[in-house]
C-alpha positions as MATLAB code, in Angstrom:
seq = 'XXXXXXXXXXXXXXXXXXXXXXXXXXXXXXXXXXXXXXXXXXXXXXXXXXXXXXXXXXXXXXXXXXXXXXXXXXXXXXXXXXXXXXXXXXXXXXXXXXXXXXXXXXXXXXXXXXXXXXXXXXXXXXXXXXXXXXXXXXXXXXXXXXXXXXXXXXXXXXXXXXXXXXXXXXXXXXXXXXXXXXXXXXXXXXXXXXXXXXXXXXXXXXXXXXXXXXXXXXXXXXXXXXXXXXXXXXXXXXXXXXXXXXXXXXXXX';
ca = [
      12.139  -56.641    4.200;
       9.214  -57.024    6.635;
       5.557  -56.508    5.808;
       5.250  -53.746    7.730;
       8.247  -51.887    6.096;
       7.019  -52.166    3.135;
       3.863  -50.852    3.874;
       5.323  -47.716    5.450;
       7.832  -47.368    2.605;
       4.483  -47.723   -0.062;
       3.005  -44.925    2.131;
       5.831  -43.176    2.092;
       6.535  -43.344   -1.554;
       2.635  -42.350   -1.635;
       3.026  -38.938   -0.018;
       6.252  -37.456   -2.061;
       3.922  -38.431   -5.312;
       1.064  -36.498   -3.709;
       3.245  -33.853   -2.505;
       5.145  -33.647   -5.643;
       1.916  -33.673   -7.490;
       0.616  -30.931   -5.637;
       3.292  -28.527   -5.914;
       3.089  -29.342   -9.839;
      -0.295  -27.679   -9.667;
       0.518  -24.483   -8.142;
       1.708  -22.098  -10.731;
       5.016  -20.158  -10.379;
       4.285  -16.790   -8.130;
       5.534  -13.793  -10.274;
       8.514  -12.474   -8.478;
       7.227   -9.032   -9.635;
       4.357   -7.281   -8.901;
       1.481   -7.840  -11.081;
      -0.370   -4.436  -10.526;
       0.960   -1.028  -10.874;
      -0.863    1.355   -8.280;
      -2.390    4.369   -9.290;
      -4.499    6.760   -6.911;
      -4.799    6.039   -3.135;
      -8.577    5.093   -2.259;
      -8.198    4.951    1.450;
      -5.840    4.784    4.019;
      -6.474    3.855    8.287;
      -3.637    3.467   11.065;
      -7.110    3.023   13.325;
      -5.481    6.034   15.729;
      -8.817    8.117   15.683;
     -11.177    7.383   18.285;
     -14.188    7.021   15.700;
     -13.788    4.811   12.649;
     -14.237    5.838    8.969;
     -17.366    5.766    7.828;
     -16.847    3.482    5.111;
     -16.047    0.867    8.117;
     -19.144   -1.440    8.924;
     -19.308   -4.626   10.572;
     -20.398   -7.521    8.716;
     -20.128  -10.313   11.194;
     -19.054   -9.129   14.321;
     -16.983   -9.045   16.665;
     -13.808   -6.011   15.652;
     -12.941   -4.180   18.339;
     -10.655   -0.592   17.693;
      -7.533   -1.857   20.457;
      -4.462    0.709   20.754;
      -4.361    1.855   17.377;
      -5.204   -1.501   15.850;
      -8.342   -3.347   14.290;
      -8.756   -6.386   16.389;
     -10.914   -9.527   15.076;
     -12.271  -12.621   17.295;
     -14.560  -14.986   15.845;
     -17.805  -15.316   18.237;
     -19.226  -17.543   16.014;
     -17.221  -21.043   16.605;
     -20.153  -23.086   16.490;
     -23.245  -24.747   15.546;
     -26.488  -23.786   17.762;
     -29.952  -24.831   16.714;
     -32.816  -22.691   16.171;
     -34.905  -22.588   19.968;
     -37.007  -20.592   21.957;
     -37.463  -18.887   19.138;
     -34.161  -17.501   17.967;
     -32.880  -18.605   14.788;
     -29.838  -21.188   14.256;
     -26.113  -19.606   14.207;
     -23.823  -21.721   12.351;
     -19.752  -21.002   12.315;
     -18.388  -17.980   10.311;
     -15.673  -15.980   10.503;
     -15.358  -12.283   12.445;
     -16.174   -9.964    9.167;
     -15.106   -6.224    8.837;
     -16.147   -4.722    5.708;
     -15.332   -1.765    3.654;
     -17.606    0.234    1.178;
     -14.367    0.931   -1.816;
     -15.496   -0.177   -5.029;
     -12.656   -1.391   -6.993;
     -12.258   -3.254  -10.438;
      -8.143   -3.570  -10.324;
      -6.803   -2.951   -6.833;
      -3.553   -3.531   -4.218;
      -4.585   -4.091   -1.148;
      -2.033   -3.501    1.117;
      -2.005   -4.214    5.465;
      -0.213   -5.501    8.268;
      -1.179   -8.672   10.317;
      -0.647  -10.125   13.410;
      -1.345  -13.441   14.297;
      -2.376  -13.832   18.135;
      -4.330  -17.221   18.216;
      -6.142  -16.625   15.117;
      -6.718  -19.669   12.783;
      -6.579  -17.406    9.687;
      -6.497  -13.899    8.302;
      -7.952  -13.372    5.281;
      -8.886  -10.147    2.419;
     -12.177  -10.533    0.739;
     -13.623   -9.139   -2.398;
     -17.495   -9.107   -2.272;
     -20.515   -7.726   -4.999;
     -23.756   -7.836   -2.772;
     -25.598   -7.170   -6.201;
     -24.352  -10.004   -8.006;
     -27.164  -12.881   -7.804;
     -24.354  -15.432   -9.558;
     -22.320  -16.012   -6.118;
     -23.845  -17.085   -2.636;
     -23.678  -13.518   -0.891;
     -22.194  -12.253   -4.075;
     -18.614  -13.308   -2.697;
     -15.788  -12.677   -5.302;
     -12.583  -13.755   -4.246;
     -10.146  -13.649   -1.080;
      -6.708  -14.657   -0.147;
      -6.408  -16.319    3.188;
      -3.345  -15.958    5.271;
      -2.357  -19.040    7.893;
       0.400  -19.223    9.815;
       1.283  -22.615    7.463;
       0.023  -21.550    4.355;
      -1.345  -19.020    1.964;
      -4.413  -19.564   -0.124;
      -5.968  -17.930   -2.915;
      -9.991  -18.364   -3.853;
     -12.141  -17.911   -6.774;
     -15.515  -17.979   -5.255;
     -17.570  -16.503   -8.035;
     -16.838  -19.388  -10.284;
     -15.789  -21.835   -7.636;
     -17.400  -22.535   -4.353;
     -19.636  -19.853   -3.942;
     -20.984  -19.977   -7.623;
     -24.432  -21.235   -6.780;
     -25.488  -24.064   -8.249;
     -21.841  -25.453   -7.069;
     -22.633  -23.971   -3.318;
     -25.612  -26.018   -3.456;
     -23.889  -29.439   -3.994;
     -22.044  -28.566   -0.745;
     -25.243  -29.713    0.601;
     -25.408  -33.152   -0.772;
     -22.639  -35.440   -0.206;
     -23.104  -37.831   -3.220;
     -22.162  -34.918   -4.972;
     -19.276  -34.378   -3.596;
     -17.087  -35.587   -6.703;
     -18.901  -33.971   -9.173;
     -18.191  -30.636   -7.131;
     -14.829  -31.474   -6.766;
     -14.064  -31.623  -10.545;
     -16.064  -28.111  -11.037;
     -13.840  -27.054   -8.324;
     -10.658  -27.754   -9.951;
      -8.642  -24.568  -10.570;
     -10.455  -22.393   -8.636;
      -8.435  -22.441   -5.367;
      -4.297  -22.798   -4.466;
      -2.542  -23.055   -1.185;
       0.984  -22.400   -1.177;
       3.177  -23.335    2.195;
       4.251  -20.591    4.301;
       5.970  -19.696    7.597;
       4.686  -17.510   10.036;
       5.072  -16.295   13.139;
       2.493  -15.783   16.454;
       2.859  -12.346   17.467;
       4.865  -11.016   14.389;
       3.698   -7.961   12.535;
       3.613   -8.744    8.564;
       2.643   -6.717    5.898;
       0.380   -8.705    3.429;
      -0.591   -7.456   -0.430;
      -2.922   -8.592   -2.443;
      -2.997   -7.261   -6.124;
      -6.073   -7.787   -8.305;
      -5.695   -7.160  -11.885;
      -8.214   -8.980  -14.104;
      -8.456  -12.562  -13.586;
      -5.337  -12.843  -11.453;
      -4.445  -12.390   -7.590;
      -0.775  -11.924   -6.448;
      -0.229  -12.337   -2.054;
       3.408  -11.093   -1.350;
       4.181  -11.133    2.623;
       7.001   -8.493    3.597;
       7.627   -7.928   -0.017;
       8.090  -11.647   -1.112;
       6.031  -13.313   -3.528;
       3.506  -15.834   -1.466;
       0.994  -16.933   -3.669;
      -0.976  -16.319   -7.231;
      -4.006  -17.672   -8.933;
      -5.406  -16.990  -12.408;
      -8.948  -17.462  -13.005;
     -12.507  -16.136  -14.634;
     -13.924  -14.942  -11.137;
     -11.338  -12.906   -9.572;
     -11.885  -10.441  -12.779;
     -15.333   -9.541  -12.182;
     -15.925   -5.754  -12.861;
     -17.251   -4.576  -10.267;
     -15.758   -5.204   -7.063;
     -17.768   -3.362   -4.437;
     -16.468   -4.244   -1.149;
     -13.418   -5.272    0.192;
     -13.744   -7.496    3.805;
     -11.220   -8.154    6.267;
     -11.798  -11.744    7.805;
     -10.660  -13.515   11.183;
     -10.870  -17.015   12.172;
     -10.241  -18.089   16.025;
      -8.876  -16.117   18.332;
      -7.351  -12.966   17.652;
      -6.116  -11.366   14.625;
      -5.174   -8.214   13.991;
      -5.172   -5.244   11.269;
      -2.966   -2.186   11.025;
      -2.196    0.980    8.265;
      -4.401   -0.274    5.440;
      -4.128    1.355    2.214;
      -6.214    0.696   -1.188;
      -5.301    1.654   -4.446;
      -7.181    1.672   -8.007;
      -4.548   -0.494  -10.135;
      -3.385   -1.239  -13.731;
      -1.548   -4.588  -15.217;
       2.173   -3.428  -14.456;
       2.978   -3.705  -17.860;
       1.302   -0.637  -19.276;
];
């Protein structure tokens, strides 16, 4: 066997153990739902001409396109503070709702038309714990679907902070661990899907056209008081249709 087979058959052997290894860390997705729904919150098929009050952009732009809610992320990249306008750095199209929620299901179609991802955000503007008092989200790609505890991961502060400072970066990675899954996925460009996300103490459950995607158990995703809910869009376009919220309980009462 030749040098260089051997290192490609190490490297190969390499990536199954790391690929094995991380599918060993993603828990089992509960085939059933988590969350039984109780009253309907709100409900939009964006067909009236003026949105629902309880719509507000957060960082714009959403557009209301044939009966759709259409994100585009305007904000792709870095630009400096000059002439005396102050520095923009990269974020995601944000669309937020005012529904306060403790246990919820979240339940919308998507359509991916160039977007990067698609995501469902649960914010608390009054909780000083959390960068922005962000909660949680699940993130929808057309490889992959990803669940987030940014209360106690990312977006706690002090741990937001060591994003800053790269000889940190191990010692954030170990406070990180936990917080965050990614399980693969398959969609399509142009496809409608409809996307759930149950909240029911400290777990999230993503199902995507009724089959179980993803799910994540940990301390931040049960924080009390849940007071917005945020539709996200990286790249260009995504888009939302026939949202509906419910207030939730564990399934097995």
């Amino acid at each position: 066997m030749t040098t260089s087979l051997k290192t490609r058959l190490v490297l190969f052997l390499l990536l199954l153990t790391a690929t094995a290894a991380s599918a060993a860390e993603r828990p089992p997705v509960p085939e059933e739902p988590i969350a039984k729904r109780k009253e309907l919150l709100f409900s939009d098929d964006f067909e009236s001409p003026e949105p629902a009050k309880v719509w507000h952009k957060v960082v714009p732009t959403f557009t209301f396109e044939k009966g759709t809610l259409k994100g585009t992320q305007t904000r792709d990249q870095n630009i400096p503070a000059a002439d005396g306008k102050q520095a923009v750095t990269p974020h995601a199209a944000v669309h937020g709702l005012e529904i306060p929620t403790r246990d919820s299901v979240v339940e919308v179609k998507i359509r991916f038309e160039g977007a990067s991802m698609i995501d469902v955000e649960f914010d608390d503007r009054k909780y000083t714990g959390a960068h922005y008092g962000h909660l949680c989200r699940a993130q929808v790609r057309t490889n992959g679907v990803t669940i987030i505890d940014e209360r106690d991961g990312s977006m706690r502060n002090d741990i937001y902070e060591m994003s800053k400072d790269p000889s940190k970066k191990a010692e954030r990675s170990k406070l990180l661990t936990g917080r965050q899954v990614t399980y693969p996925a398959k969609l399509e460009t142009g496809k409608w899907y409809t996307l759930v996300v149950e909240t029911v103490g400290d777990s999230m459950r993503v199902s995507i056209d009724g089959k179980p995607a993803a799910f994540l158990k940990s301390s931040g995703i049960g924080h009390a008081t849940k007071s917005k809910i945020e539709l996200g869009v990286g790249g260009k376009d995504g888009f939302f249709d026939d949202i509906k919220v419910w207030n939730a309980e564990p399934a097995s009462l």
